[in-house]
C-alpha positions as CSV (number, residue, x, y, z in Angstrom):
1,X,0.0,0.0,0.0
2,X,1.0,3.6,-1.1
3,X,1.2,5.9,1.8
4,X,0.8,9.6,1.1
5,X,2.5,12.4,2.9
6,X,-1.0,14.7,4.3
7,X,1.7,16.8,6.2
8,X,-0.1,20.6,5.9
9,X,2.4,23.0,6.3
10,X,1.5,25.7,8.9
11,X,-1.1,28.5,8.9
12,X,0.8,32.0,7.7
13,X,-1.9,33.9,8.8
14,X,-2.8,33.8,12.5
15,X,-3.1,36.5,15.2
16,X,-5.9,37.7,17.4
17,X,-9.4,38.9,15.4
18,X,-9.6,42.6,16.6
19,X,-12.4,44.9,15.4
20,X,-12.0,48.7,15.3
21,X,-14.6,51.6,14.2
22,X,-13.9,52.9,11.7
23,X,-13.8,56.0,13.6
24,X,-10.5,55.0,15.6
25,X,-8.8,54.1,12.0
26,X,-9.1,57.5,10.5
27,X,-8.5,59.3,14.3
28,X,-4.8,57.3,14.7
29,X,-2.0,59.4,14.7
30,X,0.5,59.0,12.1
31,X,3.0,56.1,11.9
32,X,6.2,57.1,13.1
33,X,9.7,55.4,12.4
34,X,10.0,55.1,9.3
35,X,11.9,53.6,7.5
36,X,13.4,54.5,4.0
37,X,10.5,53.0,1.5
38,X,7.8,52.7,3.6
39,X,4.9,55.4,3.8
40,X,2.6,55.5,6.8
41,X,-1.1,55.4,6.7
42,X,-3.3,56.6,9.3
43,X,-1.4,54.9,12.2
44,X,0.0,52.4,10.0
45,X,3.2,51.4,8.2
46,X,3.0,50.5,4.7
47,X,6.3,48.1,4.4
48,X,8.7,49.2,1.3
49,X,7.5,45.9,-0.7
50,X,3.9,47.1,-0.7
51,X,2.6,48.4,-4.2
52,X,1.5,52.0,-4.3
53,X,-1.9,52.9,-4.2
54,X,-3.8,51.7,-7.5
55,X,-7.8,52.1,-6.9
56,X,-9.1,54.6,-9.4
57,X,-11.9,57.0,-7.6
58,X,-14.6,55.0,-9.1
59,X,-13.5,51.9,-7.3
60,X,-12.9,53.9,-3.9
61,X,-16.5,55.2,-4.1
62,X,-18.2,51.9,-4.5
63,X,-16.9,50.7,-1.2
64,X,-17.7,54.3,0.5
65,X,-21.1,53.3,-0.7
66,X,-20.9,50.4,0.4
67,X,-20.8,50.8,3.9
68,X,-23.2,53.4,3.7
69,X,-25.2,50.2,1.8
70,X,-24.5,48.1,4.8
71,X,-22.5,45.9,3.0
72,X,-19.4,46.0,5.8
73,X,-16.0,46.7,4.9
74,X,-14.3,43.6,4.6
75,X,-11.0,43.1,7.3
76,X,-7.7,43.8,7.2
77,X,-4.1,42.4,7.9
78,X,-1.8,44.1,10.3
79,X,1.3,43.3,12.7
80,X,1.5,44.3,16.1
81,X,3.6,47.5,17.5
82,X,7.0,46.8,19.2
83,X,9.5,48.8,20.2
84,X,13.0,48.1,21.3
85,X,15.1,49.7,24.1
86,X,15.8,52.5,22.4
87,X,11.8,53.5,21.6
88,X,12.6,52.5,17.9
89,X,10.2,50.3,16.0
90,X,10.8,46.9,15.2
91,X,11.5,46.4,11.7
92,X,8.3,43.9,11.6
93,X,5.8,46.3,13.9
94,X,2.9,48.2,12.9
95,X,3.0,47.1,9.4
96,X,-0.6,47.0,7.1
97,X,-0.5,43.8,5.2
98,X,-3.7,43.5,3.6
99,X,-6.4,46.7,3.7
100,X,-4.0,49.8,2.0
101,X,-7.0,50.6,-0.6
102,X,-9.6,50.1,1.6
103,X,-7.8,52.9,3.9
104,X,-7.3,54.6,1.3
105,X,-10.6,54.9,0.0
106,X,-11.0,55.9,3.9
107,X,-8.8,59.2,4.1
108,X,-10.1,60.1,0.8
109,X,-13.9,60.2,2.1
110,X,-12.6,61.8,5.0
111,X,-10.6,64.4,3.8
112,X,-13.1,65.9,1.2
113,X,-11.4,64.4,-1.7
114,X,-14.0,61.2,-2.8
115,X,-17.8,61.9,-3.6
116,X,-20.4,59.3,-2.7
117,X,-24.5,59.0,-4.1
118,X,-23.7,61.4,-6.7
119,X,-22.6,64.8,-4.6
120,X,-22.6,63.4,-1.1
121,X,-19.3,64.6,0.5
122,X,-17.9,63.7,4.1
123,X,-18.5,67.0,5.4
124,X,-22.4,67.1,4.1
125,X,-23.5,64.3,6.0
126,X,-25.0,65.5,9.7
127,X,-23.5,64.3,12.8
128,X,-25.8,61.4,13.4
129,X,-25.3,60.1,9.8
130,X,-21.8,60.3,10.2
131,X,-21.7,58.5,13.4
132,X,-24.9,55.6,12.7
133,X,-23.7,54.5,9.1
134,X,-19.9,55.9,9.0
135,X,-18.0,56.3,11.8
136,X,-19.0,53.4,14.3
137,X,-18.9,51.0,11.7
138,X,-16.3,48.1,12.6
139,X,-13.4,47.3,10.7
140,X,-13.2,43.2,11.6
141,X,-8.9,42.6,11.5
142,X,-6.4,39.7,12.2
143,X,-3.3,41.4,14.2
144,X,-0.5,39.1,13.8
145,X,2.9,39.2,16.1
146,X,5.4,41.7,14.9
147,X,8.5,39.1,15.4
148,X,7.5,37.1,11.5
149,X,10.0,36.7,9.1
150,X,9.7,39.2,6.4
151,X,9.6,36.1,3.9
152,X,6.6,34.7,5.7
153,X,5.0,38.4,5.4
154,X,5.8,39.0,2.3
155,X,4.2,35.8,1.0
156,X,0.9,35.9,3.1
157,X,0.5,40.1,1.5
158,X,1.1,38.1,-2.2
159,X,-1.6,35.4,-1.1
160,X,-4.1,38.3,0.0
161,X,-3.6,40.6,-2.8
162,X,-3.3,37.5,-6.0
163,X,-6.0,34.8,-4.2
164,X,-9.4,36.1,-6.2
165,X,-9.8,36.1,-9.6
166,X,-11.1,39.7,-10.6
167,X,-14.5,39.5,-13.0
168,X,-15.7,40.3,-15.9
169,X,-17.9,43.7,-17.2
170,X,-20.3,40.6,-18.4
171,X,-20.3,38.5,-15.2
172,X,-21.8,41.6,-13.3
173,X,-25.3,41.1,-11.8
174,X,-26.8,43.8,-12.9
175,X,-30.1,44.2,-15.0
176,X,-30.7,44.0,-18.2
177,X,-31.4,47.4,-19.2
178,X,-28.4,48.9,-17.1
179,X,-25.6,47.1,-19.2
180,X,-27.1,48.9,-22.4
């Protein structure tokens, strides 16, 4: 009889499932630390392997809208925050994985620069629609340790960002009459 090797190798992605408002995303000071090649965003560190930021303002909307839809936001992949002796960052700490459009998309809505509904801007909505369908929205995330190998990191970000396949204009489900 044939045996057959069912050794799995071991999960890349593990941490503790955290959940943030959105609110306490776009409030976090800037990332400090850096360094050379990475950017910071919000209170996160954008490692120096990380593409640059690539949704067009069409794309960023439709998520806006979606949260505003009810549809969620999705989670995102971060490392912890370390600091040595010294108060310097750990070269694997604070670092966003998985999420840099998505936050993206965030400041943008925030800062005045991204439309929603056709004309809806940040700074239109009152106080109680920012707050019900905006700002206390959760963010679901996995927070991994900051002490993985960049190889490991580096792999589970190319997992994240190449697992889907993206669709086609005809696979959308929209109706007849709209695809016109």
């Amino acid at each position: 009889m044939i045996q057959i090797d069912t050794t799995l190798p071991a999960p890349i992605l593990y941490g503790c499932d955290r959940s943030y408002s959105i609110e306490h995303i776009v409030a976090m000071q800037a990332a400090t630390h850096l360094r050379e090649g990475e950017r910071g965003l919000f209170g996160m560190v954008l490692p120096s392997w990380q593409r640059p930021e690539c949704w067009n303002m069409d794309r960023k909307r439709r998520f806006i809208e979606g949260i505003f839809l009810g549809l969620g936001t999705g989670s995102y992949v971060s490392t912890s925050w370390d600091w040595d002796r010294e108060a310097v960052r750990t070269p694997g700490a604070g670092l966003l994985l998985d999420g840099q459009q998505r936050f993206t998309a965030l400041r943008d809505f925030v800062a005045g620069e991204l439309t929603i509904f056709e004309g809806v801007t940040y700074a239109s909505l009152s106080l109680a629609d920012k707050r019900r369908r905006f700002l206390r929205v959760t963010f679901p995330s996995i927070e991994m340790g900051s002490d993985i190998e960049e190889a490991t990191l580096r792999e589970l970000s190319d997992r994240l960002a190449f697992g889907g396949v993206p669709h086609k204009p005809s696979e959308r489900a929209v109706l007849a009459t709209e695809v016109a």
